[in-house]
Residue, then its C-alpha position, 0 to 999 in steps of 0.5 A: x500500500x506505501x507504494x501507491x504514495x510514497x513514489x510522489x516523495x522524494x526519496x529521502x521522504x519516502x524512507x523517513x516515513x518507512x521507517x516511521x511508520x508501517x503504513x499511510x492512513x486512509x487519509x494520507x492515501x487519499x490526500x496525497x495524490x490531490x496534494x501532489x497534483x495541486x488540487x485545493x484538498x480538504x480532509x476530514x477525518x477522525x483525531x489521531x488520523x494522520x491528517x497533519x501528516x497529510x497536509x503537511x508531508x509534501x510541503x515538507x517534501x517539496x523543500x527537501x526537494x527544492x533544498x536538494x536542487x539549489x534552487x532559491x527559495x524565493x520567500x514564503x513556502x507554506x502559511x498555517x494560520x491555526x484558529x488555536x494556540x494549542x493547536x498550533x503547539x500540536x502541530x509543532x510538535x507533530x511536524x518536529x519529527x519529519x523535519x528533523x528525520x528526514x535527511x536528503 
């Protein structure tokens, strides 16, 4: 099943998330495809879900892409308005481990 994704990924992406978890979620099946072809994508589903790693993963991989081909990051990349401080600390945290796990 990780297969059907995590060829959008770049590689070093696609090994952090294999070795940090054993399959993507319903969600991150689903979204990632629409994420990677650009299309406005809303995902709903339960707390616990793996929504934040939906949304955020291909930012993420985009960068580590962008960083690896020395091309000029031009400004701002990603904007996250949370409507909660503590959801934001949530966020923080959770993306804390790809950005530090993922090595190009």
């Amino acid at each position: 099943m990780q297969d059907e994704v995590l060829h959008l990924f770049h590689a070093a992406t696609a090994r952090w998330f294999r070795e940090s978890f054993a399959e993507p979620t319903p969600a991150q099946l689903q979204g990632w495809p629409r994420i990677a072809a650009q299309e406005s994508t809303l995902i709903l589903a339960p707390t616990g879900s793996g929504k934040t790693l939906a949304a955020f993963l291909y930012a993420i991989d985009e960068l580590i892409q962008r960083n690896g081909s020395g091309a000029e990051s031009g400004g701002v990349h990603t904007l996250y308005l949370s409507p909660l401080k503590a959801l934001a600390n949530d966020i923080e945290r959770n993306l804390d481990p790809p950005l530090e796990g993922i090595r190009a």
